[in-house]
N, C-alpha and C positions, 0 to 999 in steps of 0.2 A: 871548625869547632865553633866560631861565630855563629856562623850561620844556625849551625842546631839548637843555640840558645836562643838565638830570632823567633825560628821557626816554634820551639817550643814554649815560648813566651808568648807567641799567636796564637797559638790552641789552645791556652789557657785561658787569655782574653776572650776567644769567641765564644770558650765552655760557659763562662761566666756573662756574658752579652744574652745567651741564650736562653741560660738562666732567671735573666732579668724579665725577657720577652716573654715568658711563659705565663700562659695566662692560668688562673687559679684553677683546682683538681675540682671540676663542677662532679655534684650525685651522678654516679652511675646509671645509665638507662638500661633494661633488659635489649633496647635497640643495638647498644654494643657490643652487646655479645657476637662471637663468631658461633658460636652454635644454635643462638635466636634466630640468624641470618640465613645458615646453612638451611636452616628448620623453616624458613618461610619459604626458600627457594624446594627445598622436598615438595612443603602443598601446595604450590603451583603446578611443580611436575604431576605429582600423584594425582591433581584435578584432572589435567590432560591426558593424563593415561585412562584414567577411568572411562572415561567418554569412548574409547576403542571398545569396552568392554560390551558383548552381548548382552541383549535386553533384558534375556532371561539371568541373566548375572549383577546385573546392575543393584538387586535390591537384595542379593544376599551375598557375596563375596566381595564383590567391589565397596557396597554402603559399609560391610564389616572394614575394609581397610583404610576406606576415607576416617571411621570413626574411631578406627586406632591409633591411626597419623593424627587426627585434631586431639586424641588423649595424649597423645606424646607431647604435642604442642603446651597444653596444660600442663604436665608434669614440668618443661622448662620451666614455665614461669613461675609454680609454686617453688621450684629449688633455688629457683634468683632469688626473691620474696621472701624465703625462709631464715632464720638469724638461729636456729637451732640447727649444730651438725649432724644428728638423729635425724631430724627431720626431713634437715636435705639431703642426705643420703640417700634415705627412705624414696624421694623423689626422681632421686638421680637412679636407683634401684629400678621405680616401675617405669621409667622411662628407657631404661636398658632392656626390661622385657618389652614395651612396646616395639622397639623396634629389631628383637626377634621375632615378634608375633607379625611386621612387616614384611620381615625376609621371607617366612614361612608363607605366608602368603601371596608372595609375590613369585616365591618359586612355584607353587600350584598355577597361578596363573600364566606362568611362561611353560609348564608340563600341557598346559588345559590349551597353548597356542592364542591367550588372550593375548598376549604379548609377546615382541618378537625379538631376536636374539639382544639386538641394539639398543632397545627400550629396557630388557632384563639386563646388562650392562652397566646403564646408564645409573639407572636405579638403582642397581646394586652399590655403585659408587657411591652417589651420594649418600647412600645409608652406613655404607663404612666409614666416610667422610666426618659425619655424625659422632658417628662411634666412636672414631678417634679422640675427637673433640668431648665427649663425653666421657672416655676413660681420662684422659687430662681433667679434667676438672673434678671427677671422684677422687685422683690423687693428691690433690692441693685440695681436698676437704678433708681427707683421713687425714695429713699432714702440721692440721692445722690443729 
């Protein structure tokens, strides 16, 4: 019975020690995000996928997806940026269609054999990955 009063008198102390060490809530970066993150790590990938694609492909399927994945990227950071919930929704919106308009096209490319089962996997992961992280944050904006 001591003892749990010790013990619970130490975890109080260290809550409060912790407390102390913490250093002040500095401005949020768009760097913090996990879906900023996930989102740089996609256009890395989708850089290097593209490069597999045929020559004849290069300047109209692939240029269209690289230039959907960098609108996706935009739409991120206007809904970080935004202080209206209209607005970042609006955001958070065509950034859900970009990356339908990703899938869609990345299913064409894995039909067309620009990509092979592993890379259409891979990809598709991270784009769910995304998604996830993007439905979470549409609902802690309706919420709010």
């Amino acid at each position: 019975m001591m003892e749990d009063t010790l013990q619970s008198t130490e975890v109080v102390e260290e809550k409060e020690e912790k407390k102390k060490n913490r250093q002040p809530k500095e401005d949020k970066s768009v760097e913090d995000l996990m879906i900023y993150k996930q989102y740089i790590e996609l256009l890395y990938y989708t850089e290097n996928i593209l490069m597999k694609y045929p020559k004849c492909e290069r300047f109209a399927l692939a240029s269209t997806i690289k230039n959907t994945t960098y609108e996706g990227m935009r739409y991120v950071l206007n809904a970080f940026k935004e202080y209206s919930k209209e607005q970042k929704i609006a955001n958070l919106n065509r950034l859900d269609t970009c990356l339908k308009m990703i899938k869609v096209m990345m299913r064409v490319s894995y039909k067309k054999r620009y990509i092979n089962a592993k890379n259409y996997g891979a990809w598709g992961k991270k784009l769910a990955n995304i998604g996830n992280l993007l439905g979470g944050w549409m609902k802690s904006c309706l919420k709010q």
